[in-house]
C-alpha positions as CSV (number, residue, x, y, z in Angstrom):
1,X,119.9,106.4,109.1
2,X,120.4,105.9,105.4
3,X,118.7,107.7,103.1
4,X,116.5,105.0,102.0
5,X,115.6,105.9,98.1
6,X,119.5,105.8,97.5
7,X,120.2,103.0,99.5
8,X,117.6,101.4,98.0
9,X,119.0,102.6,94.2
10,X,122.6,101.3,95.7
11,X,121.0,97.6,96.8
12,X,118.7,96.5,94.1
13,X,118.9,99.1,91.6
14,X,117.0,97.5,88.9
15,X,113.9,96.4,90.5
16,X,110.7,98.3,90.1
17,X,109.9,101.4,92.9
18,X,106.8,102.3,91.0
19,X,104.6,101.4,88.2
20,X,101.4,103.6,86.9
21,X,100.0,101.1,84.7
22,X,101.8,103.3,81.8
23,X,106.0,103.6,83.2
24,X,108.1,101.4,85.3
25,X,110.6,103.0,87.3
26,X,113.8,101.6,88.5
27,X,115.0,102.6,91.8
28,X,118.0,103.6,89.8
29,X,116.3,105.6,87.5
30,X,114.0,107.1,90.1
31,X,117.0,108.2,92.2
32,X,118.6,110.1,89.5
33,X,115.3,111.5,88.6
34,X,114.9,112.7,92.1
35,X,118.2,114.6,92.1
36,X,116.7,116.3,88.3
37,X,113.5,117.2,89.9
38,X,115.5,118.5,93.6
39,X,117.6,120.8,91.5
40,X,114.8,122.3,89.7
41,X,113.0,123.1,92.9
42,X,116.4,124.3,94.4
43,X,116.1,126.6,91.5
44,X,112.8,127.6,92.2
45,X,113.6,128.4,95.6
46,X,112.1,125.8,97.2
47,X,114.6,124.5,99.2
48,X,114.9,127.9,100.6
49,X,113.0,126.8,103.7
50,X,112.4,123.6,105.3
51,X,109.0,122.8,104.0
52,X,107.1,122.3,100.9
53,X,103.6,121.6,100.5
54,X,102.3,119.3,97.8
55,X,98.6,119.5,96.2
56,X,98.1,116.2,93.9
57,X,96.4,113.0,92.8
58,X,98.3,109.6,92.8
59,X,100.2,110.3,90.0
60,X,103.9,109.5,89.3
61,X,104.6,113.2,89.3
62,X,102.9,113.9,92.4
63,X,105.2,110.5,94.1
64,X,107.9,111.8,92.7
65,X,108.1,114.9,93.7
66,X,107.3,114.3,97.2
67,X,110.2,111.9,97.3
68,X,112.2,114.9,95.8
69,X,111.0,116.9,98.7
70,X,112.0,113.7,101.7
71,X,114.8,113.0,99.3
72,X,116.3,116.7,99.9
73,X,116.0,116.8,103.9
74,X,112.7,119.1,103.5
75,X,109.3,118.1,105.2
76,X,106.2,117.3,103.0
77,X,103.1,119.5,103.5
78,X,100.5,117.0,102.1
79,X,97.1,119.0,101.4
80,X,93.8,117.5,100.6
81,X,92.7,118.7,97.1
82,X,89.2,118.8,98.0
83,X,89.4,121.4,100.6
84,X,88.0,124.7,99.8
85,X,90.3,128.2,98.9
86,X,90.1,129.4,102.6
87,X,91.0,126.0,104.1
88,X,93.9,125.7,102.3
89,X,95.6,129.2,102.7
90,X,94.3,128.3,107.0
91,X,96.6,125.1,106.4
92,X,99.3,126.8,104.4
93,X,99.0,130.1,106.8
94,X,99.9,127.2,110.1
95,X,102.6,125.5,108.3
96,X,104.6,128.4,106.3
97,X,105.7,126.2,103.3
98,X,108.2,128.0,100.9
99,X,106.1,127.0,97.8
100,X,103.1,124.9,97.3
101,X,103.2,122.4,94.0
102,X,99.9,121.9,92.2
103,X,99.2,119.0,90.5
104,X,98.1,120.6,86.9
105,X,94.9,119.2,86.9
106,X,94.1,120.9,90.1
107,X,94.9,124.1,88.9
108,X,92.3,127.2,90.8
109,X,92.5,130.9,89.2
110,X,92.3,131.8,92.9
111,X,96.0,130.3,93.1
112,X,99.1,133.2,93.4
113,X,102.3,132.9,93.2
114,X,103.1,130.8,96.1
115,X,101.7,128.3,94.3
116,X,103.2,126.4,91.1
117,X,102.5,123.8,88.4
118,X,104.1,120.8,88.7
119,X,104.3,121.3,84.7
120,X,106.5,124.4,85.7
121,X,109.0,122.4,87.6
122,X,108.9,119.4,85.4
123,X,110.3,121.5,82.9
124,X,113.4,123.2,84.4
125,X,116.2,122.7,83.2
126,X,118.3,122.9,86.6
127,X,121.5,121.2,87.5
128,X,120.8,118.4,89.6
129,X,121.0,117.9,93.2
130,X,122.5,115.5,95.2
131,X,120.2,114.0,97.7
132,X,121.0,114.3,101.5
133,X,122.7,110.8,102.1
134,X,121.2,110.4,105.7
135,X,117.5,110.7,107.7
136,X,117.9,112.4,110.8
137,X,115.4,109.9,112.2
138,X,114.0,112.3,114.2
139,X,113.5,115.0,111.6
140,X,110.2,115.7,110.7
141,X,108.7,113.5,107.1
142,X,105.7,114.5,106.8
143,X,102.6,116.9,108.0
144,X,98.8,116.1,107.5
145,X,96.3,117.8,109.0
146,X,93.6,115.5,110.9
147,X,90.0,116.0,109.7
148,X,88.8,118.1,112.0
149,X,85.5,116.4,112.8
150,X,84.6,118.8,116.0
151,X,87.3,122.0,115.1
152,X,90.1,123.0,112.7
153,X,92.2,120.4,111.8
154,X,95.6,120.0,113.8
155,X,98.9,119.3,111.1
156,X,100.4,116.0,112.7
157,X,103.6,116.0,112.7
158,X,105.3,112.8,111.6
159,X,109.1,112.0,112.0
160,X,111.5,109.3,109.8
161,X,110.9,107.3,112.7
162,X,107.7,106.7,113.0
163,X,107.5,105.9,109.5
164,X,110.4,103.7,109.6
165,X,108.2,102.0,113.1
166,X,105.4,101.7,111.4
167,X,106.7,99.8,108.3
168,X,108.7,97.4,110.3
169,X,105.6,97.0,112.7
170,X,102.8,96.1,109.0
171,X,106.3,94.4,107.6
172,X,106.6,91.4,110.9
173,X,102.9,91.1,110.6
174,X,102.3,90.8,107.0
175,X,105.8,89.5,105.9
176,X,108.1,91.0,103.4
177,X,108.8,89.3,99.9
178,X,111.5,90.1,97.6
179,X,108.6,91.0,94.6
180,X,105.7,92.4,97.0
181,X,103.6,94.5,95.0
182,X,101.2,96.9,97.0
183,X,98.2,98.3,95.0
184,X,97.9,102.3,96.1
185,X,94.2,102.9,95.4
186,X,93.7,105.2,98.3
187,X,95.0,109.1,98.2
188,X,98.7,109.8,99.3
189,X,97.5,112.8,101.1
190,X,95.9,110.7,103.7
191,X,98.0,108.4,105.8
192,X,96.6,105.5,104.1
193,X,98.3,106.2,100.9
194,X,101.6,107.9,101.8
195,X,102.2,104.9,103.8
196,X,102.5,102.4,101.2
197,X,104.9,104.5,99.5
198,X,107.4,105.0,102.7
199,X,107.0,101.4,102.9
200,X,107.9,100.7,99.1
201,X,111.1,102.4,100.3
202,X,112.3,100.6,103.6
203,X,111.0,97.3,101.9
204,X,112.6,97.4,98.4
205,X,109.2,96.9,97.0
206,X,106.8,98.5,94.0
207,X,104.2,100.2,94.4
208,X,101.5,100.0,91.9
209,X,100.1,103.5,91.5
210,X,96.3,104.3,90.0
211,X,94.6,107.6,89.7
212,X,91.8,107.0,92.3
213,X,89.5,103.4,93.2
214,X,87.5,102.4,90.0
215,X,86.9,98.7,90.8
216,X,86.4,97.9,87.4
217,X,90.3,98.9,86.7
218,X,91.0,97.8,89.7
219,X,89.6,94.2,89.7
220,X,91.6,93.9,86.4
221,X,94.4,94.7,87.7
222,X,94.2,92.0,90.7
223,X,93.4,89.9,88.0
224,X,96.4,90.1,85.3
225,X,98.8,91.8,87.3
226,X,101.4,90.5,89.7
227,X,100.3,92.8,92.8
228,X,100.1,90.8,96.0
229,X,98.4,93.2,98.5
230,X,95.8,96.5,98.4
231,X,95.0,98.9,100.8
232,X,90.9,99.4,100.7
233,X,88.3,100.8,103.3
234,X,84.8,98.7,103.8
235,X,83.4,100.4,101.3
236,X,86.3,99.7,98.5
237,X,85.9,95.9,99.5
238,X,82.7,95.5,99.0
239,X,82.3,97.1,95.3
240,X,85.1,94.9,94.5
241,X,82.9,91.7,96.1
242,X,80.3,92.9,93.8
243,X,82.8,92.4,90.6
244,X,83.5,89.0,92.0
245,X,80.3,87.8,91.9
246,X,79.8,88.7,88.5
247,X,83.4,87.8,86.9
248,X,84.9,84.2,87.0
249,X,88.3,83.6,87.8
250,X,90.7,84.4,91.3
251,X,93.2,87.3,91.4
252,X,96.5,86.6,90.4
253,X,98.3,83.7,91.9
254,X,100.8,85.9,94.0
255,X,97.8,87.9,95.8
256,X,98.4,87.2,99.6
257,X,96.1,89.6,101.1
258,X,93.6,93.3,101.7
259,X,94.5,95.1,104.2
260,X,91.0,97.0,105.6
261,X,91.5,100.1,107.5
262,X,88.5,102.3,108.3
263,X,86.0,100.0,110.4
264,X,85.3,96.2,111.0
265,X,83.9,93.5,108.3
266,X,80.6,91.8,108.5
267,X,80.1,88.4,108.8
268,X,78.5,88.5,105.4
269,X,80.9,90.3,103.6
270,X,83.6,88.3,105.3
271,X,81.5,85.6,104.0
272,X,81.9,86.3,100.9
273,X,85.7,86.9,101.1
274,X,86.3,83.5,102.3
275,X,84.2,82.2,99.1
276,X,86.7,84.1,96.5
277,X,89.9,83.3,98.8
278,X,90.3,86.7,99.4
279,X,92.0,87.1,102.7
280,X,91.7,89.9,104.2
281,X,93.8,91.5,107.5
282,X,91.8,94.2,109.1
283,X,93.7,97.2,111.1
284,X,93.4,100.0,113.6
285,X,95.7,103.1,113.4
286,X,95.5,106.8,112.7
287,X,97.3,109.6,111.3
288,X,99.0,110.4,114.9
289,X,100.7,106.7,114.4
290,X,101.6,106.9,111.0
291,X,98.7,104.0,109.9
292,X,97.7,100.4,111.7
293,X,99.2,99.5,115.0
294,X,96.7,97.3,115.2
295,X,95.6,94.2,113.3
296,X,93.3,91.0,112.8
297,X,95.0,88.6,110.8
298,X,92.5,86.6,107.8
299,X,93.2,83.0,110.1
300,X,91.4,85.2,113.2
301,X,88.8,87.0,110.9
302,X,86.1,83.8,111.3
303,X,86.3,83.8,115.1
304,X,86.8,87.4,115.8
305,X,84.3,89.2,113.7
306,X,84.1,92.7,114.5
307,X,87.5,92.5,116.0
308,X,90.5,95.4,114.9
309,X,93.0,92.6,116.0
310,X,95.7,92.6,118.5
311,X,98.5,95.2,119.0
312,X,101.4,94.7,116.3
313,X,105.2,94.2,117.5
314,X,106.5,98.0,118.8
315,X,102.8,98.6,120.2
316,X,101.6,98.3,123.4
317,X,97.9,98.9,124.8
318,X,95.5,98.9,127.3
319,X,92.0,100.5,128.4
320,X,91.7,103.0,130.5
321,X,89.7,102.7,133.9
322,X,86.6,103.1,134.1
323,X,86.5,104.9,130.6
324,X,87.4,101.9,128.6
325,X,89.5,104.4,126.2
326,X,92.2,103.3,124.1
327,X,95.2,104.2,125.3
328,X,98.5,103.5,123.0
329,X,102.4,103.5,123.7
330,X,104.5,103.1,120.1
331,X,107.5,104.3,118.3
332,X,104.9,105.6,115.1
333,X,103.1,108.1,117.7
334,X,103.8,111.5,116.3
335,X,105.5,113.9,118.8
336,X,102.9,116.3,118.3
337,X,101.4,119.0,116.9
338,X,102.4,121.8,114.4
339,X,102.7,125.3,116.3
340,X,100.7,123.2,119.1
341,X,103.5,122.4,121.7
342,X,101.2,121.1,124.2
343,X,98.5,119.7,122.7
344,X,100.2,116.1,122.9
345,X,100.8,116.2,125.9
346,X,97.1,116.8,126.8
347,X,96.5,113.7,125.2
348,X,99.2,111.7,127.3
349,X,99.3,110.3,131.0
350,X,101.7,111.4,132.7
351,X,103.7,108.4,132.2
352,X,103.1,108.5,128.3
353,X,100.3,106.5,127.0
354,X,98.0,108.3,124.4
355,X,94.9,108.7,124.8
356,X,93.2,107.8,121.4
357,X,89.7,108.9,121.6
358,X,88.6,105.4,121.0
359,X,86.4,103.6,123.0
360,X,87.0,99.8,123.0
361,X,87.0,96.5,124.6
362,X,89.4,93.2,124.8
363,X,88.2,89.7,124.7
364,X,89.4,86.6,126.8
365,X,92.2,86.3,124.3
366,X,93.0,90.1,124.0
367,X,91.4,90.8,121.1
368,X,90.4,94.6,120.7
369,X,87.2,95.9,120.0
370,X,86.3,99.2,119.3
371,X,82.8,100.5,120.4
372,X,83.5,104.2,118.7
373,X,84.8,107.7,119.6
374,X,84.7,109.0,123.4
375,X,82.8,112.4,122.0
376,X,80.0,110.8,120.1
377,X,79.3,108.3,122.9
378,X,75.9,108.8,123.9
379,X,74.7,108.4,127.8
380,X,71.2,107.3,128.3
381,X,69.4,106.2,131.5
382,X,72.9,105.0,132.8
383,X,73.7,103.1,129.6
384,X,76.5,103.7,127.6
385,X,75.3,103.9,123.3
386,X,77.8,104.2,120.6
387,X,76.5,105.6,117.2
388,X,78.7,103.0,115.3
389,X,76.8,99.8,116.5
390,X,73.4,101.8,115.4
391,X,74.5,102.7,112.1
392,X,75.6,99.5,111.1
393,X,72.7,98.0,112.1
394,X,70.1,100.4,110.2
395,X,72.6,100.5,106.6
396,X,71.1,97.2,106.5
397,X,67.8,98.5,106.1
398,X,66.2,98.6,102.7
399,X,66.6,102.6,100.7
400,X,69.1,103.5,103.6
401,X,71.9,104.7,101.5
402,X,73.7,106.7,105.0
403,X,72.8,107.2,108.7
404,X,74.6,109.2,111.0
405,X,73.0,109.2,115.1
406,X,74.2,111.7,117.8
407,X,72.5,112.5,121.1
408,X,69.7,114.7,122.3
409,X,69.2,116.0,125.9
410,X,66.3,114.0,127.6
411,X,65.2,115.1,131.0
412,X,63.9,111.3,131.5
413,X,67.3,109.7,130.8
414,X,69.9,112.3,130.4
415,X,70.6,111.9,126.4
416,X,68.3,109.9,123.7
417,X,69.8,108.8,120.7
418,X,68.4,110.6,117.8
419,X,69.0,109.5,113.7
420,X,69.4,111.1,110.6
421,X,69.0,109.0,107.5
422,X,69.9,109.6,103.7
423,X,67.3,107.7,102.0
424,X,65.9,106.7,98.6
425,X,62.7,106.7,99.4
426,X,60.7,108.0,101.9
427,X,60.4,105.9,105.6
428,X,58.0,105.4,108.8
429,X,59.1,106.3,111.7
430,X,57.5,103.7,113.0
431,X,58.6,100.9,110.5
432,X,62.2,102.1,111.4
433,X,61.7,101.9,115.0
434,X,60.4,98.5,114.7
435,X,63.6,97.1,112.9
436,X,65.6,98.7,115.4
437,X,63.9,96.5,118.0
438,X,64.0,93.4,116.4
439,X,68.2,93.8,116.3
440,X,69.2,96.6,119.5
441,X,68.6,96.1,122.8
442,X,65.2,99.0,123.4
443,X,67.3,102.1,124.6
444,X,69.8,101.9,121.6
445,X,66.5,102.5,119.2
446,X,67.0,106.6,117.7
447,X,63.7,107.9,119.2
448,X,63.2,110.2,116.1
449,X,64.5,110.0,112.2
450,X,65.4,113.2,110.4
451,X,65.5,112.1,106.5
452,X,67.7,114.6,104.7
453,X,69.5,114.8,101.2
454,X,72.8,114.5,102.9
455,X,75.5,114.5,106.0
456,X,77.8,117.4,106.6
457,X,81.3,115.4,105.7
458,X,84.6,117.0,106.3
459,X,87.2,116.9,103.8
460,X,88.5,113.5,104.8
461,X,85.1,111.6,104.5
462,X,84.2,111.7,108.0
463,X,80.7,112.9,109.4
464,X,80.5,116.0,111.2
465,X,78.4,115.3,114.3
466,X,78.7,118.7,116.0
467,X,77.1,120.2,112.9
468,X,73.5,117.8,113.5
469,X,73.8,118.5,116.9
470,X,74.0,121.8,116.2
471,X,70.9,122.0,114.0
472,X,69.1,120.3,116.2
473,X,70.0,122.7,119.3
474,X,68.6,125.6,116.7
475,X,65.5,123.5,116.0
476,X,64.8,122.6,119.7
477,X,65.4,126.7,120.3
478,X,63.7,127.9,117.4
C-alpha cells in the first residue's frame, strides 16, 4: 500500500493537509517537512526501535510529528496528557517506546531523559529522511490504551488497515468532496481525533486543527470558514446549540454535516438541530474499530431517535442470543492487544465475531439501539435495567449537573438500582423519586440518592462504576 502522505504530496500537492487557524500546509510542503522532522528524530535515536510515544495537544507540531513517526514505518504510542506520573511510565513500561516526545507545554520536572521537548527536535539540524514509500497494511499505526473503566487500561493495537477500513467505511457513508474540510475539535490521542487526520490522508482533504472545543471559537469558525464537517460528542453539540440561539446567521454554506459519537440525541436537541439546518449523523464505534462502524444518517434522525444507525459498508452485526450483546465482524477490528496475545480472542466466538460489551436492540427496519454496557446492566426482580436510560432521564431534572447509577444487592429482587447525583443544590429523596415515576417504569426508580461533589472519571471522561460500588460495599460493611 502507498505511503499515503507522499502519494498524497505526488497527487495534489498544493492543496491544504492542515490548517491551525495561524499556517496552511501544503501536502507538498508537509511531506518535505516530515522527512526534516524524521531525520532529526533519526538523529535522536528515535528510530532506533519500532515505537515512539507522543504526549501532545492538537497542535501542528504534535500532527506533524506523529505523521513523521507513521511517515518512517514506526508505530505511534499516543498517551493521554492528563494521566498521572505513574500511569504514564505503567503505559510506557507495557509498550517500550524508544523515546517519548512532550509537547512543550506539557512539560513535568518528573520527566527523564526518555522523555524530550518537541522544542528539542524542532530544532535539529539533521539531514533529512526519506520516508518509507509503502504501508505494510498490516503493520501496526497506532496504540491507545482503552480507558480502563473496571482495570488497567489495555493498548489497542491498530493496523494501516483498519485505518484505511475505517475511512473508506465514514468516506461511502458521508461522501468524499474534492475541498472537505473536517473540524478536529476533539483530542488526537483518542480515536476520535487521530481519525480525522488518517482520514485527511486517504481522502486528500484538510483538516482544520484547534487547540481544544471552545464553542465560541469554534461557532466562528463554522461561521466564516469553509469547513464542511466536525467531529463533537452530546455535550460539544449542545454548547454550540446554545450559541445558535443567541447568534443570527447559518454556518458556512459548504457545511454538510456533525458527526456525534459518544451517545444518542434527544428529541429536543435534535429539535433544535433541524431548526438551524444543522444535520447531524450520529455513530457507534470504539477504539478496538478504529472509530464509527455504525451510523444514523440526519434523513433517519426524525424517525429513529435514540437510534446509533445501521452498520456501515465493511461491517456486519448481530445480537447475541439471549444476551442481546453486540457482536461485530469488520476489517477496522484491531487484532488485539499489546503484550495481551489472547485477550482478543476472549472477546471472539469461535467463528470471529466480537463481542462488544454493548447491550443493544434492532428495530423492524434494523436499526440498532444500544441499551448500555453488559457490566453495568443491572438485574432486578427478573428485569433487565440499564444505567444509561436512568441517567438520561434524571439530567433532566432541575440542579442535576451529573448522575451516575450502579446496582446494589437486594435480597427481595436480587440487585436495586441505586443513584449518585452531582447537584447544585441540595434534593429530596422523595421529590427525586417521584420524577422518576412520572417518566420510568417503578423498578427502574434508584431506591436511594447519594449527593456528592463529584464522580470518579478515568482519564478518558468515562465514570468509574466499580469505584461507587466499591464505596458502597465499604459503607454497607462498615
Amino acid at each position: 500500500m502507498d505511503n499515503w502522505i507522499t502519494k498524497q504530496a505526488a497527487l495534489i500537492p498544493n492543496r491544504i493537509a492542515v490548517d491551525n487557524g495561524r499556517q496552511k500546509l501544503t501536502f507538498k510542503y508537509l511531506a518535505a517537512k516530515l522527512m526534516q522532522l524524521s531525520g532529526n528524530l533519526n538523529q535522536l535515536g528515535a528510530l532506533s526501535g519500532n515505537r515512539i510515544a507522543i504526549m501532545t495537544k492538537n497542535s501542528l507540531l504534535g500532527y506533524q510529528l506523529a505523521l513523521a513517526v507513521l511517515g518512517s514505518g514506526q508505530t505511534i504510542v499516543w498517551l493521554n496528557w492528563r494521566l498521572a506520573d505513574d500511569e504514564i511510565r505503567r503505559q510506557l513500561n507495557d509498550s517500550r517506546p524508544t523515546r517519548c516526545l512532550v509537547d512543550d507545554s506539557l512539560w513535568r520536572d518528573s520527566f527523564d531523559d526518555k522523555f524530550v521537548k518537541f522544542s528539542q527536535i524542532y530544532h535539529m539540524k539533521a539531514k533529512p529522511l526519506k520516508l518509507v514509500t509503502q504501508f505494510d497494511p498490516n503493520a501496526v499505526a497506532s496504540i491507545m490504551y482503552t480507558s480502563g473503566t473496571t482495570g488497567q487500561p489495555k493498548g489497542v493495537l491498530q493496523t494501516i488497515h483498519n485505518h484505511f477500513s475505517s475511512a473508506i467505511a465514514s468516506s461511502l457513508n458521508l461522501g468524499v468532496m474534492p475541498n472537505d474540510e473536517w473540524l478536529c475539535a476533539v483530542p488526537i490521542f483518542h480515536i476520535s481525533g487521530f481519525s480525522i487526520i488518517m482520514r485527511g490522508l486517504v481522502y486528500g482533504m484538510t483538516v482544520r486543527l484547534v487547540p481544544h472545543f471552545d464553542a465560541q471559537s469554534i461557532d466562528k469558525i463554522l461561521r466564516t470558514e469553509p469547513v464542511t464537517t466536525i467531529s463533537v460528542v452530546p455535550y460539544m453539540l449542545k454548547k454550540l446549540l446554545n450559541l445558535r440561539d443567541r447568534h443570527s446567521g447559518n454556518y458556512n454554506s459548504k457545511f454538510r454535516c456533525m458527526l456525534l459519537g459518544g451517545g444518542p440525541i434527544d428529541r429536543q436537541t435534535l429539535t433544535r438541530c433541524q431548526t438551524y439546518h444543522i444535520p447531524v449523523v450520529q455513530s457507534y464505534g470504539m477504539t478496538e474499530t478504529c472509530s464509527q462502524i455504525v451510523a444514523l444518517n440526519d434523513e433517519d434522525a426524525a424517525t429513529k431517535i435514540g437510534s446509533v444507525g445501521k452498520p456501515l459498508f465493511l461491517t456486519q452485526l448481530r445480537l447475541a442470543d439471549p444476551s442481546h450483546e453486540i457482536l461485530l465482524k469488520t476489517p477496522a477490528l484491531t487484532p488485539g492487544y499489546l503484550n495481551r496475545p489472547k485477550a482478543l480472542n476472549k472477546k471472539k466466538t469461535a467463528d470471529g465475531w466480537y463481542h462488544t460489551g454493548d447491550i443493544g436492540y434492532l428495530d423492524a427496519d434494523g436499526f440498532l439501539y444500544i441499551d448500555g454496557r453488559i457490566d453495568d446492566m443491572i438485574i432486578s426482580g427478573g428485569e433487565n435495567i440499564f444505567p444509561d436510560e436512568i441517567e438520561s432521564v434524571y439530567l433532566s431534572y432541575p440542579g442535576i449537573k451529573e448522575i451516575a447509577v450502579v446496582g446494589i444487592e437486594s435480597a427481595e429482587w436480587g440487585q436495586s438500582p441505586v443513584a449518585f447525583v452531582v447537584s447544585e443544590k441540595s434534593l429530596s429523596t422523595q421529590s427525586l423519586m417521584t420524577f422518576g415515576r412520572r417518566h420510568l417504569a417503578h423498578y427502574k426508580v434508584p431506591r436511594q440518592f447519594y449527593q456528592v461533589d463529584h464522580l470518579p472519571m478515568n482519564a478518558g471522561g468515562k465514570i468509574q462504576r466499580f469505584k461507587l460500588k466499591k464505596w458502597l460495599a465499604e459503607k454497607t460493611t462498615g
